[in-house]
N, C-alpha and C positions, 0 to 999 in steps of 0.2 A: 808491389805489382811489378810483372816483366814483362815485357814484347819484344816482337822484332825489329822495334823501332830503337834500337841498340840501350834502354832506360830501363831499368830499375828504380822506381821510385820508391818512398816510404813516406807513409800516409798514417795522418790524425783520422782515426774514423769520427771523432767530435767537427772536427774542420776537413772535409772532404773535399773543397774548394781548390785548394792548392797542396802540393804534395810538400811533406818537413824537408827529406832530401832528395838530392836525383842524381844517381850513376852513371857516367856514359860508361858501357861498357868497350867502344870501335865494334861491335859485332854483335849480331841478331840473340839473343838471350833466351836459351832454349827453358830454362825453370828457374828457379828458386827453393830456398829452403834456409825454415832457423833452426838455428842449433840446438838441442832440446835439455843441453846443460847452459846456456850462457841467454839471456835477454837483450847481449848488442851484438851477439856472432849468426853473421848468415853467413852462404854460401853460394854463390851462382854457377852456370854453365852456361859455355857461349859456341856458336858456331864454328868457332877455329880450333873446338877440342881442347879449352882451355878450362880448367876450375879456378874459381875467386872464391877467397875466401876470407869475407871483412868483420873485422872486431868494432864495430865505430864507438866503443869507450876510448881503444888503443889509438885511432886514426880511421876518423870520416871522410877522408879523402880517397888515400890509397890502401890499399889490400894485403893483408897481412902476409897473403901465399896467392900467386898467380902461376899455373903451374899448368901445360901443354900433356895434357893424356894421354890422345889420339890424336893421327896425323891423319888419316882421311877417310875419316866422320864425321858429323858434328852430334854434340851431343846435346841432350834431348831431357836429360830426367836425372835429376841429382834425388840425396835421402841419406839422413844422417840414424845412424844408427844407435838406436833409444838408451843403449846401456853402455855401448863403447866407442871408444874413438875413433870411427871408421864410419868413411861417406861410400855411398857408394853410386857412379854414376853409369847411366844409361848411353846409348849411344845410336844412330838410325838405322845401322846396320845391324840391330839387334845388339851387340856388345855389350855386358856387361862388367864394370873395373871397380875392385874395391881398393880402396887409399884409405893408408892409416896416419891419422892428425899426429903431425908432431906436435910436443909438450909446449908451445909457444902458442901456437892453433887454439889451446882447449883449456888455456888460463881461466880458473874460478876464485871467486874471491875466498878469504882465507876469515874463518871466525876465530876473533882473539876470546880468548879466556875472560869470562865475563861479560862478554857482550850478548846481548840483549836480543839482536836482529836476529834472523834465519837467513838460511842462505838463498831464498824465494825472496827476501825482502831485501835481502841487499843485489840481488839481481835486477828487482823492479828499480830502487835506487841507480842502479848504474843507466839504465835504458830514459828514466826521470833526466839525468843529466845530459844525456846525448840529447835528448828533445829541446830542452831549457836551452842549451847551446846555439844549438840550429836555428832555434827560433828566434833568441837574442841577435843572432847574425842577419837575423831578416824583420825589420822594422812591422813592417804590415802584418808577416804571421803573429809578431807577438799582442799587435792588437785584438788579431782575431782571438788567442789564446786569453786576452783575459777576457775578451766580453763572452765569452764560453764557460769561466769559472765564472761569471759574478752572473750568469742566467743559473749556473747550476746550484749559486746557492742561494 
């Protein structure tokens, strides 16, 4: 979820109590969007005309590319385009900018010869571990997380 309350969170919809992680962005967070090739890459927009753009398998902290669009708009409406590398954001003054991800941006895992997974399954794999992580770093979520698998089996 985003608001104007400068947060980005990311939410278990099994544990809706508390969010797994939370973003300050310094500024009002006009939208969100995931990446529709990768399972831990989003992207935000922020009031000051700025794109974020985090990988949190690479780093749950900070942002892969924070990058200054427009100087006096704020934008409003990011959307990552379904087949290529290219976002394209909105802005209040009606403006619209397409930006093309550099190769660092739009990293996918790589299937070795013989293996077994797909690349859907090693995608849920990576986004499995950003969770596991998060929540090892937070005692109380990981309680919730297991009294959650032992109701569900």
């Amino acid at each position: 979820s985003a608001s104007a309350d400068w947060l980005v969170k990311l939410w278990d919809a099994n544990q809706p109590r508390k969010p797994i992680l939370t973003f300050d962005f310094k500024d009002a967070v006009g939208d969100i969007a995931w990446a529709p090739y990768s399972a831990t890459v989003f992207a935000a927009v922020t009031d000051d005309g700025k794109v974020h753009v985090y990988d949190l398998y690479e780093d749950k902290l900070m942002p892969m590319c924070a990058q200054k669009v427009v100087k006096k708009a704020k934008l409003t409406k990011i959307v990552f385009n379904p087949k290529w590398p290219i976002i394209l954001v909105g802005d209040d003054k009606g403006v619209v900018t397409s930006l093309k991800l550099s190769p660092n941006l739009r990293k996918q895992p790589k299937i070795q010869p013989g293996q077994k997974e797909t690349l859907e399954q090693l995608e849920w794999a990576k986004l499995d571990h950003v969770i596991d992580v998060a929540c090892r770093s937070d005692p109380e979520a990981m309680k919730e997380q297991a009294a959650a698998a032992a109701k569900a089996s």
